[in-house]
C-alpha positions as CSV (number, residue, x, y, z in Angstrom):
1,X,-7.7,-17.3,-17.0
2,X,-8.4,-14.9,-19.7
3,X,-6.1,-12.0,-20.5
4,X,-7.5,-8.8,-21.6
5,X,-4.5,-6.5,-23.4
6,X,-6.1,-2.8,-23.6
7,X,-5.3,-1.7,-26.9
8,X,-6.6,1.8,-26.9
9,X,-8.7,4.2,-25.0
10,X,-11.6,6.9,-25.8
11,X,-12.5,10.1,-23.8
12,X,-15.7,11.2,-22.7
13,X,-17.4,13.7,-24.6
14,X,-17.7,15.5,-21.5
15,X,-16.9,14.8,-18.2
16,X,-18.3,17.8,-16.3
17,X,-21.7,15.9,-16.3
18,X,-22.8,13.0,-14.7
19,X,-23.8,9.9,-16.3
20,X,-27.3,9.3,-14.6
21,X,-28.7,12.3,-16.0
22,X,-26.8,12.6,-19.2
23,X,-26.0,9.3,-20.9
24,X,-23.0,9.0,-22.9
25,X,-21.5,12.5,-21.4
26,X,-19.4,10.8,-18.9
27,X,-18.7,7.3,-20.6
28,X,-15.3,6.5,-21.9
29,X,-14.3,3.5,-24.1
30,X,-11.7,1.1,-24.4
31,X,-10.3,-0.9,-27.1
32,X,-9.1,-4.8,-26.4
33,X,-7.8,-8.2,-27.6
34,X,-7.9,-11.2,-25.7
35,X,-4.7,-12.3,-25.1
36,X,-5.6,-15.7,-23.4
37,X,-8.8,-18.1,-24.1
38,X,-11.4,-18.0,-26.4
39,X,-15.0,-16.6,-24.5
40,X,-18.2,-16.1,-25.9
41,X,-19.5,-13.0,-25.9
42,X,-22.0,-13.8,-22.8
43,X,-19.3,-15.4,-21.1
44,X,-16.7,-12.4,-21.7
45,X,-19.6,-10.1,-20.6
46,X,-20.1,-12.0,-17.4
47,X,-16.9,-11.7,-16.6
48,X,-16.4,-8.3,-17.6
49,X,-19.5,-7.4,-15.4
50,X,-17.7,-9.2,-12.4
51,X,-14.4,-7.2,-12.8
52,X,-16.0,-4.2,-12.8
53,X,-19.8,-3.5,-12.9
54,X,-19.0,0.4,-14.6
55,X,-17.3,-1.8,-17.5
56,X,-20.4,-2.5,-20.4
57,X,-19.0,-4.9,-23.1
58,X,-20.4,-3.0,-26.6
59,X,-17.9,-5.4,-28.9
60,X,-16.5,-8.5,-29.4
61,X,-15.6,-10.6,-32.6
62,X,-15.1,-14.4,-31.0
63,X,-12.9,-15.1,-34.0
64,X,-10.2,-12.2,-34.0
65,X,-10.9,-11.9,-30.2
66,X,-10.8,-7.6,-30.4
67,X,-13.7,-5.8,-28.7
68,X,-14.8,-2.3,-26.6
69,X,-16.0,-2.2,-23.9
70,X,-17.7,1.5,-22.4
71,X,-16.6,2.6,-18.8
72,X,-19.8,4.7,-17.0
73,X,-18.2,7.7,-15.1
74,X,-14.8,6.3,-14.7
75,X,-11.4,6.1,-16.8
76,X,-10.9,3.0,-19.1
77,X,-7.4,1.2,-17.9
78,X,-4.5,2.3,-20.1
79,X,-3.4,1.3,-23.4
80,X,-1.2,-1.4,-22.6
81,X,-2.5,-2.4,-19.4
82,X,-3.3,-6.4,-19.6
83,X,-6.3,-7.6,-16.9
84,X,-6.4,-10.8,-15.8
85,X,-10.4,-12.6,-15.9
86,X,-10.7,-15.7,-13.7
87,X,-13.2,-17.9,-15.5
88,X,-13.3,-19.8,-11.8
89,X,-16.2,-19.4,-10.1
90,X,-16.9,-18.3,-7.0
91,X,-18.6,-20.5,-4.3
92,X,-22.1,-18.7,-3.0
């Protein structure tokens, strides 16, 4: 398992707009630290992806283990807030 611990969180520019048609309008941002393993970036975006497919990894620095990660018309989870990433995999 690899915990997530949301550090911070940035609004949308606006959110009156949708996403589709206006990129970046409606995208929010998260700041993180891993708080448990020590992913790659393709692996922490695969299972970033698999938590939530609005979640787009922009950041991550596999030595401190801090990143963001951009949320398409939705609200980031709130500072504070850990997530828990199962590095299983699941049987097709």
């Amino acid at each position: 398992m690899i915990s997530i611990h949301f550090l911070s969180a940035v609004p949308a520019a606006t959110t009156n707009l949708p996403g589709t048609f206006f990129p970046q309008s409606s995208s929010e941002g998260a700041s993180f630290q891993i708080t448990g393993g020590h992913p790659t970036v393709d692996e922490l975006h695969a299972l970033l992806v698999a938590e939530d497919d609005e979640w787009n990894l922009v950041e991550f620095d596999e030595v401190t283990g801090v990143g963001f990660l951009q949320v398409i018309d939705w609200t980031p989870p709130s500072p504070g807030t850990v997530v828990m990433l199962s590095t299983q995999r699941k049987a097709a």
